[in-house]
C-alpha positions in Angstrom: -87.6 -38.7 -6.2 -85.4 -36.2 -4.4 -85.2 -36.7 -0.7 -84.2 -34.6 1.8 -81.7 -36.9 3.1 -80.3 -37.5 -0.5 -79.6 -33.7 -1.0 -77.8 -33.8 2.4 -75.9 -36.5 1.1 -74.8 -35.0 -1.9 -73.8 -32.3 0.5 -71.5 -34.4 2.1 -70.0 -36.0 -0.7 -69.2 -32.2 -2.2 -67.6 -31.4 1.3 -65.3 -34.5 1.0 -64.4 -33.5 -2.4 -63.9 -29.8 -1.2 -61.8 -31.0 1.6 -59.5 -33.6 -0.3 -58.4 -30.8 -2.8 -58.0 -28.1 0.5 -56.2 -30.9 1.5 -54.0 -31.3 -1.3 -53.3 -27.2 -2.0 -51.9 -27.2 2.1 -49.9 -30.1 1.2 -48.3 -28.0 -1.3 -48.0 -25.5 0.1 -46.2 -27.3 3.2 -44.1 -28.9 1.1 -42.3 -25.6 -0.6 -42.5 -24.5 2.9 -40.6 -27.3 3.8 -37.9 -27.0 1.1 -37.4 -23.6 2.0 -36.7 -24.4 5.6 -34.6 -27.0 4.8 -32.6 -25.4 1.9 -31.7 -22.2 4.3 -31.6 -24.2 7.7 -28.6 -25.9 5.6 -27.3 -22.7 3.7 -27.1 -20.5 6.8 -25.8 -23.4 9.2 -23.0 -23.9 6.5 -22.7 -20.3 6.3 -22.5 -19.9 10.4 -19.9 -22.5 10.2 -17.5 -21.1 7.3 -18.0 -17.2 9.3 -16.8 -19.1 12.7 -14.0 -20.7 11.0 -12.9 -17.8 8.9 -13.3 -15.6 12.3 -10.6 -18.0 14.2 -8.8 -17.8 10.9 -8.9 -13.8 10.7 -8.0 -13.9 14.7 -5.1 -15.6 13.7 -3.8 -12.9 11.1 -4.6 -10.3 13.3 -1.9 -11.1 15.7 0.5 -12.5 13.2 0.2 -8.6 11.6 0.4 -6.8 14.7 3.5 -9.2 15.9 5.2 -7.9 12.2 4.0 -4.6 12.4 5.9 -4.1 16.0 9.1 -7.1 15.0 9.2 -4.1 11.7 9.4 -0.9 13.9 12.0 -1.7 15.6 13.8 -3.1 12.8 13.6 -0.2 10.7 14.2 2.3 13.8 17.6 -0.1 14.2 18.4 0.5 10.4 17.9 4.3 10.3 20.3 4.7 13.2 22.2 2.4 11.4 22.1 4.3 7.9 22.5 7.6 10.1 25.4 6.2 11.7 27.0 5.6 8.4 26.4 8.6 6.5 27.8 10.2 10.0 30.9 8.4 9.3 30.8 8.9 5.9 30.8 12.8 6.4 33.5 13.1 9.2 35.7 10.8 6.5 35.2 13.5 4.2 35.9 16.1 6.3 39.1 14.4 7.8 39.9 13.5 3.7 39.5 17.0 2.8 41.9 18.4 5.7 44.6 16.1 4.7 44.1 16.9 1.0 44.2 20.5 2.4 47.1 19.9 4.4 49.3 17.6 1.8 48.7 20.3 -0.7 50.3 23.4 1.4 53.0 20.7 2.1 53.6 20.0 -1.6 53.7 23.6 -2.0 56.1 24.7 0.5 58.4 22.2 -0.5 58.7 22.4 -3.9 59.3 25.9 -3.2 62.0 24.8 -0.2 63.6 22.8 -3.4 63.5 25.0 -5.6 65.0 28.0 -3.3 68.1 25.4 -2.3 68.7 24.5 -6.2 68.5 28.3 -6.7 71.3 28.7 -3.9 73.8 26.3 -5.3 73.3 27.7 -8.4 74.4 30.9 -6.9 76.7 29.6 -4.1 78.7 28.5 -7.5 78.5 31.7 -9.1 78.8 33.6 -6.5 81.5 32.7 -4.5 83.6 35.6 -4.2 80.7 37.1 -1.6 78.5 40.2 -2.0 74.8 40.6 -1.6 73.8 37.4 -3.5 75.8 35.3 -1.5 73.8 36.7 1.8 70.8 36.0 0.2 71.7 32.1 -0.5 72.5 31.9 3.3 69.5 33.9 4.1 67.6 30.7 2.0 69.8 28.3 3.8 68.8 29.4 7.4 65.1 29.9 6.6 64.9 26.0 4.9 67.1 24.7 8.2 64.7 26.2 10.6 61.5 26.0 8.4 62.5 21.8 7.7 64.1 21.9 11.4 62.3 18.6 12.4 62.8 17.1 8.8 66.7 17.5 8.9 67.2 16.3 12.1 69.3 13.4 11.6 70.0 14.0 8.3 73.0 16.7 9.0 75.3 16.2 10.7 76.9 18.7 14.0 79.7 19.5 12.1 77.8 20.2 8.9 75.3 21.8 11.2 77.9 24.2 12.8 79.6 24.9 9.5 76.2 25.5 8.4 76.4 27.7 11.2 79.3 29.2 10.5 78.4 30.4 7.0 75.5 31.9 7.3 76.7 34.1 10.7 79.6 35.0 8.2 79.6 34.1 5.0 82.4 36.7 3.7 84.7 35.3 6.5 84.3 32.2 5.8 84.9 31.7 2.2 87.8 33.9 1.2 86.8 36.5 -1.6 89.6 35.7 -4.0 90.4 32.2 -3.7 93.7 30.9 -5.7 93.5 27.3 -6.7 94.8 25.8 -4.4 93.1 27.5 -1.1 90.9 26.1 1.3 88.1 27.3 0.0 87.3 24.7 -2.9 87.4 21.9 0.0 84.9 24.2 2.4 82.6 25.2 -0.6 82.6 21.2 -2.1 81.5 20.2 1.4 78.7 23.2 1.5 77.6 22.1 -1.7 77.6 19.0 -0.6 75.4 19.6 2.7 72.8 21.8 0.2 72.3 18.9 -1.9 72.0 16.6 1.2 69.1 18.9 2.1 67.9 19.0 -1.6 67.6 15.2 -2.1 66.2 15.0 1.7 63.4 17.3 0.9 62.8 15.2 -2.6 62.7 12.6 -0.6 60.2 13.6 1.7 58.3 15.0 -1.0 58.2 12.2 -3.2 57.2 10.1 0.4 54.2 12.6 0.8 53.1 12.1 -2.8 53.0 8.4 -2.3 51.4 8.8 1.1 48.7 11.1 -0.3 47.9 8.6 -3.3 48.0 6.1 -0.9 45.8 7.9 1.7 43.4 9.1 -1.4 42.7 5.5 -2.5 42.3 4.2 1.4 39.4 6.9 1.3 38.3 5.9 -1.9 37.7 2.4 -0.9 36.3 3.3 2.8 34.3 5.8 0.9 32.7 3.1 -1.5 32.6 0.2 1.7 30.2 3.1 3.3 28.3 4.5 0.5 27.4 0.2 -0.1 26.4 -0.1 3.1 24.9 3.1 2.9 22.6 2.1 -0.2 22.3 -1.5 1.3 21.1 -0.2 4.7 18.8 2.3 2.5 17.2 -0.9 0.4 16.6 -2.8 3.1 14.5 0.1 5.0 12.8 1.1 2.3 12.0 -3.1 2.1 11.0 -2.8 5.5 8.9 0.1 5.1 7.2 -1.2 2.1 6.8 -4.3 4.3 5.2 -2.4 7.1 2.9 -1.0 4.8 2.0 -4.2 3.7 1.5 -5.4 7.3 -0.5 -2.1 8.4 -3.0 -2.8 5.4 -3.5 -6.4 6.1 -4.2 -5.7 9.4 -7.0 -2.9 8.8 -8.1 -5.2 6.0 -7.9 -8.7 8.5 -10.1 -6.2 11.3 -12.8 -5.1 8.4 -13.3 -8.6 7.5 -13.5 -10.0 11.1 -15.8 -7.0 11.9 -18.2 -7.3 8.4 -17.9 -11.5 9.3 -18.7 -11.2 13.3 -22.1 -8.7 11.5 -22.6 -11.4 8.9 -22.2 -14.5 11.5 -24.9 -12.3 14.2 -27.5 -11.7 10.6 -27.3 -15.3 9.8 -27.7 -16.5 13.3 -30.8 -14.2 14.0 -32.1 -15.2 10.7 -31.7 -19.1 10.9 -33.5 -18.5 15.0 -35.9 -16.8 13.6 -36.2 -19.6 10.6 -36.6 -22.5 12.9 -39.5 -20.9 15.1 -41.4 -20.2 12.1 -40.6 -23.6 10.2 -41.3 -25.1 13.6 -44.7 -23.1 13.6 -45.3 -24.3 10.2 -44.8 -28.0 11.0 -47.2 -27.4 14.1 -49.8 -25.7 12.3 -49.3 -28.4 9.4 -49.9 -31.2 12.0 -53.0 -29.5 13.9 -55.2 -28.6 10.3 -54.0 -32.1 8.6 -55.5 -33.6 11.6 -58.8 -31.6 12.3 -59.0 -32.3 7.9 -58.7 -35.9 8.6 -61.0 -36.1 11.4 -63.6 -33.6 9.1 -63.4 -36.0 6.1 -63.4 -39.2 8.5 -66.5 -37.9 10.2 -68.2 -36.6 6.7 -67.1 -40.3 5.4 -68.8 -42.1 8.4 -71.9 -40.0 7.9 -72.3 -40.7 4.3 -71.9 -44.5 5.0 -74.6 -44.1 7.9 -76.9 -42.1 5.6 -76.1 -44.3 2.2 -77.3 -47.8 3.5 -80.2 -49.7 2.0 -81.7 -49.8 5.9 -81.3 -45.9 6.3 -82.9 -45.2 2.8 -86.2 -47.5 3.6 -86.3 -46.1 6.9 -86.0 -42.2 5.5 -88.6 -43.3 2.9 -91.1 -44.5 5.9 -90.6 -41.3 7.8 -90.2 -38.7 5.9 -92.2 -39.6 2.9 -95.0 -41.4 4.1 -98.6 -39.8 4.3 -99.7 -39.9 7.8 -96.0 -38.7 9.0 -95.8 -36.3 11.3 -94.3 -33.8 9.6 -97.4 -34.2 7.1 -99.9 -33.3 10.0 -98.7 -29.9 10.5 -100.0 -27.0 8.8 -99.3 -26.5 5.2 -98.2 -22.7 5.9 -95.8 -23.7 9.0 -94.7 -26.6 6.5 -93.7 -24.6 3.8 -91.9 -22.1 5.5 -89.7 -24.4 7.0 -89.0 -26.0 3.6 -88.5 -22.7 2.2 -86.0 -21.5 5.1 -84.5 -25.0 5.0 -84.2 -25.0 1.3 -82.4 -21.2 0.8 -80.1 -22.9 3.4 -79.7 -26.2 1.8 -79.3 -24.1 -1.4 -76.6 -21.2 0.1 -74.6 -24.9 1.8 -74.4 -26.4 -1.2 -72.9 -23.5 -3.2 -70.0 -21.7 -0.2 -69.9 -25.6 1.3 -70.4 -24.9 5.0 -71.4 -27.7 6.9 -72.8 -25.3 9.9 -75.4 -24.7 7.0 -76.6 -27.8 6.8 -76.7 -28.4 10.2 -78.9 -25.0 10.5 -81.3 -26.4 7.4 -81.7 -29.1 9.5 -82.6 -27.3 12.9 -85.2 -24.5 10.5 -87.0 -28.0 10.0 -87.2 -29.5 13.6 -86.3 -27.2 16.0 -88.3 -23.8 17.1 -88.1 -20.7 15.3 -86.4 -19.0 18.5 -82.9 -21.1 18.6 -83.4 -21.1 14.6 -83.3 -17.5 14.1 -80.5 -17.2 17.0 -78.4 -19.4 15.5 -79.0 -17.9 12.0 -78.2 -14.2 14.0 -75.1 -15.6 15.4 -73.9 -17.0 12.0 -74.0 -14.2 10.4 -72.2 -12.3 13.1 -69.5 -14.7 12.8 -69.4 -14.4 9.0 -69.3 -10.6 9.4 -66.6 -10.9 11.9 -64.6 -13.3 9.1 -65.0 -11.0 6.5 -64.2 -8.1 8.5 -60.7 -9.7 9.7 -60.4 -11.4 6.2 -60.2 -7.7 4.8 -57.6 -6.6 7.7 -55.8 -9.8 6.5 -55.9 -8.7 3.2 -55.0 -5.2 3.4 -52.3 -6.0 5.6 -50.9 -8.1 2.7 -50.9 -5.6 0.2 -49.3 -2.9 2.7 -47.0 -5.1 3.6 -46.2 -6.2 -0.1 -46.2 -2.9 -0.7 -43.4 -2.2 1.9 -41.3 -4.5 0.8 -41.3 -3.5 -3.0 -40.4 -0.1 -1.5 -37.4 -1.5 1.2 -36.4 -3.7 -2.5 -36.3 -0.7 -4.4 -34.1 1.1 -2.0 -32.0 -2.0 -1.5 -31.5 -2.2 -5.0 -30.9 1.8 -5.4 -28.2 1.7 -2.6 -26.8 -1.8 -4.1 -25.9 -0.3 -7.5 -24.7 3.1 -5.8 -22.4 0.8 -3.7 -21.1 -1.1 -7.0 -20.2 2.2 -8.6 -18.8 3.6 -5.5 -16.7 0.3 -5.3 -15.6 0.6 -8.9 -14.7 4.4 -8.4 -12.4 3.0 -5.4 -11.0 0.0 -7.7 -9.5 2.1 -10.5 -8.4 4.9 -8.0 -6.5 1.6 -6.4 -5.3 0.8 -9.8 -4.2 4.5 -11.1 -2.5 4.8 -7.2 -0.6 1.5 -7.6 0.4 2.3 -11.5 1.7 5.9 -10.2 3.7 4.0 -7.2 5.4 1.8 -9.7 6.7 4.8 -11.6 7.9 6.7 -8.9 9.5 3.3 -7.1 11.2 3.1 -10.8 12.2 6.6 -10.7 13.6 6.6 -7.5 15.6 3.7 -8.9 17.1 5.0 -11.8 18.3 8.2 -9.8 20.1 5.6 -7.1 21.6 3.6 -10.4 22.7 7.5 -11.9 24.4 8.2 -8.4 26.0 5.0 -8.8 27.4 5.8 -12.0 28.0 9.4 -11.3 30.4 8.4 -8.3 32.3 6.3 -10.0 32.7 8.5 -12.9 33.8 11.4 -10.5 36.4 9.0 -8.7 38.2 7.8 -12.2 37.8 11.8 -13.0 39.7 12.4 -9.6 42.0 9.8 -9.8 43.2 10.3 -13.4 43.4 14.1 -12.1 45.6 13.6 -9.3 48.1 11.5 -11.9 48.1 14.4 -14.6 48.5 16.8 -11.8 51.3 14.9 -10.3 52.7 14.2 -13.9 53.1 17.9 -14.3 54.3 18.7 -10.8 57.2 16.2 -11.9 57.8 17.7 -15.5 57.8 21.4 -14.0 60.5 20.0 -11.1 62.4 19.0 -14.1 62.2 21.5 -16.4 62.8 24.1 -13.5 66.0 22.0 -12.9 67.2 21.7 -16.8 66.5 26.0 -16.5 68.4 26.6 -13.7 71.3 24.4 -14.8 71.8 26.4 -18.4 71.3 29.7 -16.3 73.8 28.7 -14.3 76.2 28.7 -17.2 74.5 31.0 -20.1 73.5 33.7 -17.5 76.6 34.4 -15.7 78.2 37.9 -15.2 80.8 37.7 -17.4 78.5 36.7 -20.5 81.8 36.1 -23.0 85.6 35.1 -21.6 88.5 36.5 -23.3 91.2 34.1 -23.1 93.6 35.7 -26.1 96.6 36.8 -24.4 98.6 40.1 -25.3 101.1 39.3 -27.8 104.8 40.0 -26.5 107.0 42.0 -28.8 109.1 38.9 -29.8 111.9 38.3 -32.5 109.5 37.1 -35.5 111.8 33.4 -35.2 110.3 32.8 -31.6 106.3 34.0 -32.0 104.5 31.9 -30.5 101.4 30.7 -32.7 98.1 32.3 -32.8 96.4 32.3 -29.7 92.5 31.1 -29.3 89.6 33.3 -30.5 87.5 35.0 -27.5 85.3 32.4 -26.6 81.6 33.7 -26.8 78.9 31.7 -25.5 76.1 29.7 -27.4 73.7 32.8 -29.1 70.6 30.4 -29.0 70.9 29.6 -25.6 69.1 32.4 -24.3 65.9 31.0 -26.5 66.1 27.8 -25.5 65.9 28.8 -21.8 63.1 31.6 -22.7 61.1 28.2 -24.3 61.5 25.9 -21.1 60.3 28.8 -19.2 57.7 29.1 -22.0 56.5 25.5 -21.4 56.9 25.6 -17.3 54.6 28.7 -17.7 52.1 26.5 -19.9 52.9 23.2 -17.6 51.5 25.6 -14.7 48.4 27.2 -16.8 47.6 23.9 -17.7 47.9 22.9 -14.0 45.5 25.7 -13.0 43.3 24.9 -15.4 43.0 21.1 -14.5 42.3 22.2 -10.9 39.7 24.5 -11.6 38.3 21.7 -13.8 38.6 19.4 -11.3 37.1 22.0 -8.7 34.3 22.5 -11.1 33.6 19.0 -11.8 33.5 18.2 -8.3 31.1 20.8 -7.4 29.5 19.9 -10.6 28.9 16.3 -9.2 28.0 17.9 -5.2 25.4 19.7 -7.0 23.7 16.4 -9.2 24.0 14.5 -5.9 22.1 16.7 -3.9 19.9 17.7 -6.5 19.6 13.9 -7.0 18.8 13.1 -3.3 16.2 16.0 -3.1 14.0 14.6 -6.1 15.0 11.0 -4.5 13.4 12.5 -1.3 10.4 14.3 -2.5 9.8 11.0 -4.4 9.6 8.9 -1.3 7.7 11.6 0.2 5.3 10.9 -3.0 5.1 7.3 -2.7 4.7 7.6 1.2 1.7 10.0 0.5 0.5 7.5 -2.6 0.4 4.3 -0.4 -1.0 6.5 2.4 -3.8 7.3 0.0 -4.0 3.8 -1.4 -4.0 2.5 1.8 -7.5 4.6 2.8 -8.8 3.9 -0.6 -8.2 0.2 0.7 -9.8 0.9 3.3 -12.8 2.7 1.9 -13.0 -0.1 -0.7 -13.3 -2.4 2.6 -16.2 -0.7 3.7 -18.0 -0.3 0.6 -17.9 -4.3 0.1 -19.1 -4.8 3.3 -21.7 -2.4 2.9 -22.5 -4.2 -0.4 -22.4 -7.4 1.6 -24.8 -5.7 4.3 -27.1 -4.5 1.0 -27.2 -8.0 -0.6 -28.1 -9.6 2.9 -30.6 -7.2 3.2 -32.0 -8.2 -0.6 -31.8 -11.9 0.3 -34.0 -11.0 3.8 -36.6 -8.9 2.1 -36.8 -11.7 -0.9 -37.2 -14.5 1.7 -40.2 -11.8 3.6 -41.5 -12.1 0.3 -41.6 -15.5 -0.4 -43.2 -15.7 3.2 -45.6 -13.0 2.5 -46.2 -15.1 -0.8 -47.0 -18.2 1.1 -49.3 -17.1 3.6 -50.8 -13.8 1.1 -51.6 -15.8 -1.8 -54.7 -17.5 -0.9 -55.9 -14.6 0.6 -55.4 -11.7 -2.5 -56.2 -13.9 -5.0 -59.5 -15.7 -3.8 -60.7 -12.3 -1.6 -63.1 -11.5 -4.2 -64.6 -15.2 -5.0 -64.7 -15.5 -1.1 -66.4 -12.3 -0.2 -68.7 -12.9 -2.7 -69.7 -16.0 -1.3 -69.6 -15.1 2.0 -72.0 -11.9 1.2 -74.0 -14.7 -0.4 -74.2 -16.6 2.6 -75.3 -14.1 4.2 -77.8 -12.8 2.4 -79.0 -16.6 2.2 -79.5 -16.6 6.3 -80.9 -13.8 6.4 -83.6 -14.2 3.9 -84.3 -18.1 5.8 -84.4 -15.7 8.8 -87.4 -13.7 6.9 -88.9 -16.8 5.7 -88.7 -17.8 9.8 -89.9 -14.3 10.5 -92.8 -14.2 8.1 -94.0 -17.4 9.3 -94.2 -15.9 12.8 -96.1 -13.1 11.9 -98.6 -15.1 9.8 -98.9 -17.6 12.9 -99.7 -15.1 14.9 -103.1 -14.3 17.0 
């Protein structure tokens, strides 16, 4: 037979099992809850750690860059007044070099022509010696080289040579007698003239030949202080462009040591607002864990006690004396009162059993023994509360999907911005690459042109120095030729061109005739062509002179112009590398600010995945069972209030 207190048992026992396996779906959930606390409590504590430690680390670079950076400005504003200095020096070399070329040139010329004019007046002081008009022009040469070469002679001639000197230009006529015999004093003066001409002649050879040797010597001293300075020149040039490139270098790993202490200080503060903000909520969770495993225990522990009381042997004969026997109490009542409680009390029992409300069977119990009044109220107030449940269990629900909602939409964006970042950041990495390919290529440009100037130097000094020998080389072979000229003029182009030395023959007895005198002696009839062809080759010893030194002039200007025209594309490289690593060094920069960005886009990602994880854990329940439990809870409503109208009928049937 089914008894009342058996159904209520029953009841009980379907609680317990309804309780145990709540009891074991908040146990799982707890426990994912619980490895997701603990898994990011240790990530972002790790992670909080490494950000402070790279922070100290990144502090660290940041002053060793900024100590380079400023050590490197003043070193490279030492070396470019140092490389200025040099090519200062450099330039006031050549000037001063090409002043003394200048100058030893003029010399040379002036006194191959002051040798040339004395040869030309011994050659007619011999010829000549009778006087006339050629005789004053050789003194006229003799006092314009004595007081041209004043300084030069001094020491060199004597007083007495001096004042015959003197002598025979103030009076040349008087001093030499106009027909000398052979035996006058005229061969002794005119030996000792000669004599004092060709002192001056080998004196100014001298000093000519010591000039030469002076201006080879002063040539190659320039040469070599020309090749010291252009050394240190290109030395001091490497080395600043070293430092520059170095400074560079510093300057971007500064910017690039800031960026990353600024995105890690923004990664350290995310991390640390996200592991507070872990903790309280883990430490919520462990609360709330705590509180409901308790009030379930005590729930089941209570339900378990009552099942015992209700279950006993004693309990069951006692229930089967009382409720069931016929002269109860509950048998005396009226049949209609009777069965409107049982009704009421069964829709409850019935409505209990199904949603598993204890407060139901407590309220079956109270439709059976207590008064309709506090019945009814407490069925009225049950279902206000259930109202009030499914009204907030609705909130709860629509807040979930709004917020689930949200967070697909913040995802999305994330995701949107995340891959626009990526391509942004590749964009930046093969700008990077193409800049630093383009860098390399001018760097190598710019190093070739240096190696060319190299080259081209010392191509232009073995061109100048095998210039200045062949130019010397012909200065010499003129000087001789000249020489070998004036020596067969001096005896082919005399004025008398033929001597006659047949004498008259004397009318003489035929037995005393003398024999036949000498033939007139005529001079050589191909001298005249031999001296026409040495002034033939002087003539093409000096074209060919010309022509080296406006070959040389031309080469030289020829290599001015490939040196500047090789330092101007040397500077508008630099100026192109400058502007290259400029733009490398923003793209750098830019890259910087895209990673971090990225790095702000994937923290962002990870935050929303972990909201949605947490929405997971607390939504779940909620979205999936809101339809099973609104159903049930509309059933349990409509189950009080028709025990209410069972309650109600019976009133109005009890009625007067």
């Amino acid at each position: 037979k089914d008894y009342p207190v058996s159904r209520v048992v029953q009841l009980l026992k379907d609680m317990k099992a309804q309780l145990e396996k709540e009891a074991d779906v908040d146990e799982d959930a707890y426990d994912k809850l619980a490895c997701w606390c603990e898994t990011n409590d240790k990530g972002k504590t790790k992670a909080i750690a490494d950000a402070e430690a790279r922070i100290a680390e990144l502090d660290t670079t940041v002053e060793e860059m900024a100590a380079l950076s400023s050590t490197l400005k003043v070193e490279i504003s030492g070396l470019e007044k140092e490389v200025a200095a040099n090519q200062q020096s450099l330039e006031t070399a050549k000037a001063m070099r090409a002043k003394q070329a200048e100058a030893f040139t003029e010399e040379e010329k002036e006194m191959i022509q002051s040798i040339r004019a004395l040869k030309a007046a011994i050659i007619v002081l011999a010829k000549h010696h009778g006087g006339g008009s050629a005789l004053l022009d050789v003194m006229a040469t003799v006092r314009q080289q004595m007081q041209k070469h004043k300084a030069l002679l001094q020491g060199k001639i004597s007083p007495h040579q001096r004042r015959m000197l003197s002598l025979l230009t103030e009076d040349p006529s008087g001093y030499l007698d106009a027909a000398p015999t052979f035996k006058q004093e005229y061969k002794v003066q005119s030996g000792e003239i000669f004599g004092i001409l060709n002192q001056m002649k080998e004196t100014f050879e001298a000093d000519l030949s010591d000039s030469q040797k002076e201006e080879i010597e002063a040539r190659e001293a320039f040469e070599a202080l020309k090749s010291a300075k252009e050394a240190e020149i290109s030395t001091g040039m490497a080395s600043l462009e070293d430092k520059k490139q170095q400074l560079a270098t510093a300057g971007e790993n500064l910017v690039q040591a800031k960026q990353d202490r600024e995105d890690t200080y923004a990664s350290l503060g995310a991390d640390k607002d996200f592991l507070m903000e872990l903790k309280a909520k883990c430490t919520m969770t462990d609360d709330e864990w705590e509180k409901r495993k308790k009030l379930r225990q005590d729930e089941m522990v209570a339900i378990s006690k009552a099942i015992d009381l209700l279950s006993t042997d004693d309990a069951r004969e006692l229930f089967t004396r009382t409720l069931d026997a016929p002269t109860s109490f509950m048998q005396k009542r009226s049949s209609s009162t009777s069965a409107s409680r049982e009704r009421a009390a069964a829709v409850l029992l019935a409505a209990a059993a199904k949603v598993h409300r204890p407060e139901l069977v407590a309220l079956a119990s109270s439709a059976r023994l207590d008064s309709f009044t506090r019945v009814k109220q407490a069925i009225d107030d049950m279902v206000a509360q259930l109202l009030q449940e499914k009204d907030e269990e609705i909130t709860s629900r629509d807040f979930c999907i709004d917020e689930f909602s949200k967070n697909e939409r913040s995802t999305a964006k994330e995701a949107h911005k995340k891959a626009n970042t990526q391509s942004k950041i590749e964009l930046l990495q093969r700008k990077i690459t193409n800049l630093n390919a383009t860098i390399e290529t001018l760097e190598a440009e710019v190093s070739d042109l240096r190696q060319q100037l190299v080259r081209a130097q010392q191509d232009r000094n073995a061109e100048s120095q095998e210039f200045q020998a062949t130019r010397a080389e012909q200065s010499q072979a003129q000087s001789l030729l000249l020489e070998a000229v004036n020596v067969l003029k001096g005896v082919y182009q005399s004025t008398a061109t033929s001597v006659s030395l047949q004498q008259t023959a004397s009318r003489q007895s035929p037995s005393s005739a003398p024999p036949p005198d000498f033939k007139a002696y005529r001079q050589h009839g191909a001298a005249d062509g031999v001296i026409a062809m040495l002034e033939q080759i002087i003539t093409d010893s000096q074209l060919l002179e010309k022509a080296l030194m406006e070959a040389e002039a031309k080469d030289q200007a020829a290599y001015q112009t490939f040196v500047q025209e090789s330092n101007s594309a040397i500077d508008a490289k630099m100026v192109g590398i400058t502007n290259k690593k400029e733009e490398k060094a923003q793209a750098d920069l830019d890259l910087i600010d895209k990673k971090g960005e990225l790095d702000g886009v994937v923290t962002e990602l990870g935050a929303l995945s972990s909201t949605k994880e947490g929405l997971h854990s607390s939504c779940d329940y909620t979205i999936n069972n809101f339809e099973v439990r609104q159903e049930a809870r509309d059933q349990e409503i409509d189950a009080l209030r028709q025990a209410k109208a069972f309650l109600s009928g019976m009133t109005v049937t009890s009625a007067p």
